[in-house]
C-alpha positions in Angstrom: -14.1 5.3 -9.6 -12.4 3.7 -6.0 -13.3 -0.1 -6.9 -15.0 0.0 -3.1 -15.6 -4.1 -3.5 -11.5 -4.2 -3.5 -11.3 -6.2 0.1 -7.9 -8.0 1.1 -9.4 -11.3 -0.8 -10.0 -12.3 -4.2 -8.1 -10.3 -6.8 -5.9 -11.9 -9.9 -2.5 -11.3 -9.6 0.0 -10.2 -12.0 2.2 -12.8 -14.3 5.9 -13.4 -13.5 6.7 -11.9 -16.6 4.5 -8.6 -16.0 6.0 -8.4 -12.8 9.5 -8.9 -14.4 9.0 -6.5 -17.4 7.7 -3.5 -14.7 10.8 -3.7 -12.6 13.0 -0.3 -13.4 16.6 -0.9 -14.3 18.6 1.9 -15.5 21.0 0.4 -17.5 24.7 1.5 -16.1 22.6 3.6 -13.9 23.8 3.1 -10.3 27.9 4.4 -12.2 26.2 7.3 -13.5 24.4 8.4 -10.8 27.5 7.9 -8.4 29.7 9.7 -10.7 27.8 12.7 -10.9 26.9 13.2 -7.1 28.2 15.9 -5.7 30.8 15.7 -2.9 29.0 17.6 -0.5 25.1 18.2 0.0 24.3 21.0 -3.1 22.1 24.2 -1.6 19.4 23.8 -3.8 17.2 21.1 -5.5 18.6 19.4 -8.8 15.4 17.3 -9.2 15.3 16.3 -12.8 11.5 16.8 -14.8 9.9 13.5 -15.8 11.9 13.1 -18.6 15.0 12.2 -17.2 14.8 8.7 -15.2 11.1 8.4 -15.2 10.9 6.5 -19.1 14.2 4.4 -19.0 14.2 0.7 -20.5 13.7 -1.7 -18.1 15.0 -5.3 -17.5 14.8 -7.6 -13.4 17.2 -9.3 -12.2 17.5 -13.1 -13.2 15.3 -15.6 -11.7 18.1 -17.7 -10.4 19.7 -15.0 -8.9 20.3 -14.4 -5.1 19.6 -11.1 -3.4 21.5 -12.1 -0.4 22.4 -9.5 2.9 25.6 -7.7 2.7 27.6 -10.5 5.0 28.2 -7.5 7.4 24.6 -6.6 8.0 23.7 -9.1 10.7 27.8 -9.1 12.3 27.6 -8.8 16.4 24.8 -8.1 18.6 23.4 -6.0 16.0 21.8 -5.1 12.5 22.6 -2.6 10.3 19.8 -0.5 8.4 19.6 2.6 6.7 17.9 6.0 7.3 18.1 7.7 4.2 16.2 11.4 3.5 15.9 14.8 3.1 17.2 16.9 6.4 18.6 19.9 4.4 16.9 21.8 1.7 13.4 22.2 0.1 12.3 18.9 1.3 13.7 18.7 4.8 10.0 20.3 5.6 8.9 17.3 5.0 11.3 14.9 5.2 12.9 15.4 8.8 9.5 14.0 10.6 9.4 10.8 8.6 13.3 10.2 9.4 11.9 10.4 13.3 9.2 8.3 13.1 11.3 5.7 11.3 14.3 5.7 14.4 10.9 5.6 16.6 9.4 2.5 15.2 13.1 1.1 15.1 13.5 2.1 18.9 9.8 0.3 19.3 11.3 -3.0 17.6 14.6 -3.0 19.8 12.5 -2.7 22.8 10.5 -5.7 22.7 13.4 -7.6 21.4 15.2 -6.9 18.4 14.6 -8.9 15.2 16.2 -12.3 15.8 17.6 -11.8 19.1 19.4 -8.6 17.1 18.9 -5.0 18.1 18.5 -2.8 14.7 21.5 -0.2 14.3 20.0 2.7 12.2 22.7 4.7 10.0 21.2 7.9 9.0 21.9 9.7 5.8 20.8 13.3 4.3 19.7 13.5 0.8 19.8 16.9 0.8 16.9 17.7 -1.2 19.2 16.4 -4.4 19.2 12.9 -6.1 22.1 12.5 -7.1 23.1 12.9 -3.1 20.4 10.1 -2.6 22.2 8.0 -5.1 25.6 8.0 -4.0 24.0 7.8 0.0 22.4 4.6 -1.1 25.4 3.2 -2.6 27.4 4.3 0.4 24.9 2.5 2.9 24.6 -0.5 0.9 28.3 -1.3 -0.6 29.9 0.5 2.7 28.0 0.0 5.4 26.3 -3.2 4.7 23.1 -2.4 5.8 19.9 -4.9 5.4 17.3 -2.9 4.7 17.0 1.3 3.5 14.2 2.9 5.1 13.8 6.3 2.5 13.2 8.5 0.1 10.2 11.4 -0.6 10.3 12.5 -4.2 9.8 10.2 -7.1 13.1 11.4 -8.4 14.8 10.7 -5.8 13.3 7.1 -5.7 14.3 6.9 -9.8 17.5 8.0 -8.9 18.1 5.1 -6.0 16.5 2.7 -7.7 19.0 1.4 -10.2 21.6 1.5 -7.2 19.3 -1.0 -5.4 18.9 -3.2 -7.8 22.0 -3.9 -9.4 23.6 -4.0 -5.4 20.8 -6.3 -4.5 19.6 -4.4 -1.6 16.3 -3.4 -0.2 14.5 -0.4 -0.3 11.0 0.7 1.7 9.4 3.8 0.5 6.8 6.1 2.2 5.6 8.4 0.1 2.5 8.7 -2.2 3.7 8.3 -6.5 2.7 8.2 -9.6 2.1 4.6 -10.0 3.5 3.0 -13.6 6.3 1.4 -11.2 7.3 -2.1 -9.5 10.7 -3.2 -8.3 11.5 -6.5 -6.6 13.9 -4.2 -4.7 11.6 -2.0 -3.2 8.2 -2.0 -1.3 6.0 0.8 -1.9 4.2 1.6 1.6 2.9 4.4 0.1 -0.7 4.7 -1.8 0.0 4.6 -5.5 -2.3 5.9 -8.2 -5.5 4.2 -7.5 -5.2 4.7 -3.7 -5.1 8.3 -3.8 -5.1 10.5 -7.3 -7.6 9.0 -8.9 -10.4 8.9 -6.0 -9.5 12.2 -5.4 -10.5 13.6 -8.9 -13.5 11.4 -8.6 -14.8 13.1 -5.6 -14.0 16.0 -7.1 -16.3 15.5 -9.7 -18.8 14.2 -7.6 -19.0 17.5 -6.0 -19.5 19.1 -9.2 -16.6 20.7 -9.2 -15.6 19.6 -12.9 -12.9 23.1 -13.9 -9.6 21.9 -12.7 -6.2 23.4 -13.1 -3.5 21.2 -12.5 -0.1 22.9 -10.2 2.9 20.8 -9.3 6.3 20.7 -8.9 8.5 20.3 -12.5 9.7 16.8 -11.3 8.5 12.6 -12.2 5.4 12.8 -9.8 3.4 15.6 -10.5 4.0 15.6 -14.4 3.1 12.2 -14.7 0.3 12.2 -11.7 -1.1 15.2 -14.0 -1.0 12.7 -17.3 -3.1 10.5 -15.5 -5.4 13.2 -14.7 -5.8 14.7 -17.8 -6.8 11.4 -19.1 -9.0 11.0 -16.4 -10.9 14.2 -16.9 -11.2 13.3 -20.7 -13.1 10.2 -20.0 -15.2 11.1 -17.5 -16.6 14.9 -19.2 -14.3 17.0 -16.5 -12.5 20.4 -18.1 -9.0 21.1 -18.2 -8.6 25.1 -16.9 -4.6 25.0 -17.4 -1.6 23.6 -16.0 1.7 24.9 -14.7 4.7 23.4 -13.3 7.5 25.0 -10.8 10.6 24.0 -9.7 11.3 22.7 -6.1 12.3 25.6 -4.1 10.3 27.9 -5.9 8.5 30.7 -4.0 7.4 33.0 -5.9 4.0 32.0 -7.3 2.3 36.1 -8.1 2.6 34.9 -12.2 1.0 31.6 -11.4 -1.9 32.9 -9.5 -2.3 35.1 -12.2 -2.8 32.6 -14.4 -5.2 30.6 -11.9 -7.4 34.0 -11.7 -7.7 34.5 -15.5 -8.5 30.6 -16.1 -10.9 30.8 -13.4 -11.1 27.2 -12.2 -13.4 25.8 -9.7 -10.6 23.5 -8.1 -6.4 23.9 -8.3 -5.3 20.2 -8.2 -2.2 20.7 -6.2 1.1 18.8 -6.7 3.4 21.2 -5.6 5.8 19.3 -2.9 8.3 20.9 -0.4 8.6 24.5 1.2 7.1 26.0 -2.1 3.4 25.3 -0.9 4.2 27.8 2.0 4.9 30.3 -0.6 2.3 29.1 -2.4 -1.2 29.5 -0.3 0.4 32.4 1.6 0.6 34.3 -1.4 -3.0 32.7 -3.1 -4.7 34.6 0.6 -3.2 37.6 0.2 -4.7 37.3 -3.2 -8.0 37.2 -2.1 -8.5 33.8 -3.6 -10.7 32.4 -0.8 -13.3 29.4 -1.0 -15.8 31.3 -2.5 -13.9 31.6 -5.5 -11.9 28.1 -6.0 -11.1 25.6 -3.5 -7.7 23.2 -3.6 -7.0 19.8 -3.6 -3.7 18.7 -2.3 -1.9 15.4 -2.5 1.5 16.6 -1.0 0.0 18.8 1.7 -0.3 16.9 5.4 -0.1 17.9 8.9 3.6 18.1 9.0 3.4 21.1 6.3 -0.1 22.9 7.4 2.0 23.8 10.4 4.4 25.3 8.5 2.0 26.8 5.8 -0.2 27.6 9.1 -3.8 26.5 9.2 -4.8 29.8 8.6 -4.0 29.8 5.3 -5.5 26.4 4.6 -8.4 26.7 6.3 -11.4 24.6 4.8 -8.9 23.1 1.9 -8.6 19.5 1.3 -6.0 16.7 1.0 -6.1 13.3 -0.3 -4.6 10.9 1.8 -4.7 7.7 3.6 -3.8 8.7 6.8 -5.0 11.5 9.2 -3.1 12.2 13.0 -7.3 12.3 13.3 -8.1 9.0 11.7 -9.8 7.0 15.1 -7.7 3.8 16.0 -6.8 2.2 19.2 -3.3 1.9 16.9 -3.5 5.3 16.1 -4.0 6.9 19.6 -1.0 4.7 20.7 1.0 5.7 17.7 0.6 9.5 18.2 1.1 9.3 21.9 4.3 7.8 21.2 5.7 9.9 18.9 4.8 13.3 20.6 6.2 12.0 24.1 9.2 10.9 22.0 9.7 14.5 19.8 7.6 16.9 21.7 3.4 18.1 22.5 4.1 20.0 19.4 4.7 17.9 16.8 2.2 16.1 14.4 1.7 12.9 12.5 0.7 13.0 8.8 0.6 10.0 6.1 4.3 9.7 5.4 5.3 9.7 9.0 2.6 7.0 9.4 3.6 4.9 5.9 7.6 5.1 7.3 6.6 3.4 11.0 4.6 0.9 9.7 7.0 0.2 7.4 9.7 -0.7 9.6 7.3 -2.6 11.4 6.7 -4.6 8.1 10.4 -5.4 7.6 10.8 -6.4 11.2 8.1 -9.2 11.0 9.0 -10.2 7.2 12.7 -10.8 8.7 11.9 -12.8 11.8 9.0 -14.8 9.6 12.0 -15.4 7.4 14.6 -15.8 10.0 16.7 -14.1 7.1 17.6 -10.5 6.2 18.6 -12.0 3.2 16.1 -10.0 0.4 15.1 -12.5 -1.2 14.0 -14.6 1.8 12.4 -11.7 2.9 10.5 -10.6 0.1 8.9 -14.2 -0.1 8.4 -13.8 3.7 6.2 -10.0 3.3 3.9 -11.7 0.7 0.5 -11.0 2.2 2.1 -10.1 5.8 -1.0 -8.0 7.3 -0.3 -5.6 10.3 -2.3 -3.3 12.5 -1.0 0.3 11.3 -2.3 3.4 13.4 -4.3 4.2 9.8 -6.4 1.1 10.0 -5.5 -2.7 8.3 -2.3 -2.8 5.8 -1.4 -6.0 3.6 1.5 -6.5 1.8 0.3 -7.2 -2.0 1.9 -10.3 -3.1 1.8 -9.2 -7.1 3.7 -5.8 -6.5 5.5 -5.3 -3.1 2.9 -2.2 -2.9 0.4 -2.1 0.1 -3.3 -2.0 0.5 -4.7 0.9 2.0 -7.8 3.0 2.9 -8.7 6.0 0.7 -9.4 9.5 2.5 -9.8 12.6 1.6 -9.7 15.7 4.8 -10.4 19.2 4.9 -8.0 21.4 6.8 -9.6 22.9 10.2 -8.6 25.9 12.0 -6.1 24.0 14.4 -4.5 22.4 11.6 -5.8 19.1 11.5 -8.2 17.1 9.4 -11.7 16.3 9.1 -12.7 13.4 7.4 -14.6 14.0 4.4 -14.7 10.9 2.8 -13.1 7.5 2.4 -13.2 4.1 1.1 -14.8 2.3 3.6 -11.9 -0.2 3.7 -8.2 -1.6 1.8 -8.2 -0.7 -1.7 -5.7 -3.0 -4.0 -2.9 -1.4 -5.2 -3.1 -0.9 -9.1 0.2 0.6 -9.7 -0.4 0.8 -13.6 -4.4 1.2 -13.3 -4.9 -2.3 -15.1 -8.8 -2.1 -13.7 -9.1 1.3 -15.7 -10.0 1.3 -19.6 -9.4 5.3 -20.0 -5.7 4.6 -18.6 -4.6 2.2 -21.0 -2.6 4.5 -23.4 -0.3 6.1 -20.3 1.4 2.5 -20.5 2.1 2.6 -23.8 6.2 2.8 -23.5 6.8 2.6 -19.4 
């Protein structure tokens, strides 16, 4: 259960040497990973299943060591940072919008004056949809370009892929996205609800409502695999019933054997982890079915406003997400922040969680740098240790334990112009408990990360 007493005061933090031991190091990674990228963008996915990066031994980088700024980063009138995700292939659907709002909250920070006196100088990559691609686009924007700070990243692999790259060149990464949890890196901050921010309060509500018959659906990639792990184990503890589980690749539409499958099993809920351009496929095909409420609802944790328009509400209709942000969620921040952003890309466009987690994180950087009066990483990382800000979601804080982010719990159901009522939420910041250390039925998914 959402520990609702988890306010921004009071909670023990992690040891140095927990914090040291959970950092992810691929040994000889960031070579491997460059070698093997591809010269240009590949047409389809090559996301690798949990096995690959998600398990490797782990070591930090020495205390005494300095993560300093490439000296180039801060040269001029201006500071370099990096833009790095998805525009082509079966993530661009989600992807593209959260590489907008990022040059939008960059734009924001130039405009009232820069970070030290410095304008911000984005340098945007593609990832293609393809980690190895995201590897050798870090490397390129760290060792190359000298940026300060990477701003990136959607899939778990893709982060697993990056994240030796970033470590081992000392740079900085800020990631957006929902994850599996079981991770902390000095190098990155994780503005993005782990575990216990989103997965688990989602399969409590669940079976609050009764609705106890879950088959779990996702992507054959790190997140979903391992979000399903947790789960499973979940379920286990707390007298829920597993009704299957199936995994696709990315890219993959067609889902007439799966829903199959889903029919026979007949579950009361589909947990959904399916991520990219396959959920259009994927609740197209489960309404022409003639799956419909009264037989099973969904639960999505990859599903915002950005892909509703794209799956069209139609086919969502009375669904729900879990999520921490809605373009709904009723802010004074918020009402500014979607203003902004649809007078900046158009009427038409909508705001979802990811778009939301990369602004604010930008914003983050911004204040952690001019508190530090450094871009230098580790100045700034000391500098974000409890930084707070006013994101259009409500109250973030910057967890000084694990570089992850407090955030409210929510959980929507899709409406017929493709935005979210509320539902539920946490009534306020939930700690970030990236490897569910307040949960006793979680303690063998540790064994070995």
């Amino acid at each position: 259960m959402v520990d609702r007493g988890s306010t921004l005061e009071g909670q023990r933090p992690l040891s140095r040497r927990r914090f040291l031991r959970s950092a992810i190091v691929l040994t000889g990674g960031a070579a491997l990973l460059a070698a093997c990228a591809p010269a240009a963008p590949a047409a389809k996915p090559t996301e690798k299943p949990a096995t690959a990066p998600a398990a490797a031994a782990t070591t930090a980088p020495k205390p005494a060591e300095k993560a300093a700024a490439p000296a180039a980063a801060t040269s001029g009138d201006a500071i370099k940072v990096g833009v790095l995700h998805s525009l082509s292939g079966t993530m661009a659907i989600s992807e593209t919008s959260v590489r907008d709002a990022t040059l939008l909250a960059i734009e924001e920070v130039n405009a009232a004056g820069g970070v030290m006196g410095k304008k911000l100088e984005p340098i945007v990559e593609d990832g293609a949809s393809d980690w190895p691609t995201f590897a050798e686009k870090s490397k390129k924007l760290i060792s190359s370009d000298k940026v300060a700070v990477v701003f990136g990243c959607w899939t778990s692999a893709s982060r697993k892929a990056v994240l030796p790259v970033f470590e081992q060149l000392k740079g900085l990464l800020f990631y957006p996205v929902q994850y599996e949890g079981l991770e902390m890196s000095p190098n990155i901050f994780y503005t993005g609800a782990t575990t216990n921010q989103q997965i688990v309060p989602a399969v409590d509500y669940l079976l609050q409502q009764n609705m106890k018959k879950m088959y779990l659906l996702g992507s054959d990639y790190v997140f979903p695999r391992t979000a399903n792990d947790i789960i499973k184990a979940q379920l286990a503890a707390k007298s829920g019933n597993l009704a299957g589980e199936e995994y696709t690749p990315l890219g993959h539409t067609d889902y007439s054997t799966v829903i199959a499958k889903i029919k026979a099993a007949d579950p009361q809920v589909v947990f959904n982890t399916l991520n990219g351009d396959s959920n259009v496929a994927f609740f197209k095909q489960l309404k022409d079915a003639g799956i419909g409420l009264d037989k099973m609802q969904t639960l999505s944790v990859s599903v915002a406003e950005e892909e509703v328009r794209g799956i069209g509400a139609d086919n969502m209709l009375g669904h729900l997400t879990a999520w921490n942000y809605f373009q709904t969620t009723d802010t004074p921040a918020n009402k500014k922040f979607v203003d902004a952003y649809r007078a900046k890309f158009g009427q038409n466009r909508v705001t979802d969680d990811p778009i939301e987690a990369g602004y604010f994180g930008v914003y983050l950087w911004s204040q952690a740098a001019t508190k530090a009066g450094s871009v230098e990483v580790d100045k700034v990382r000391e500098a974000a240790k409890n930084l707070e800000f006013s994101a259009p979601g409500g109250p973030v804080k910057v967890d000084e334990t694990n570089q992850h982010v407090w955030k409210t719990v929510r959980i929507g159901k899709v409406r017929a112009d493709g935005q979210f009522d509320e539902v539920w939420n946490s009534g306020g910041p939930v700690k970030p408990d990236p490897y569910l250390d307040g949960y006793d039925w979680a303690k063998d998914l540790k064994k070995g990360r």
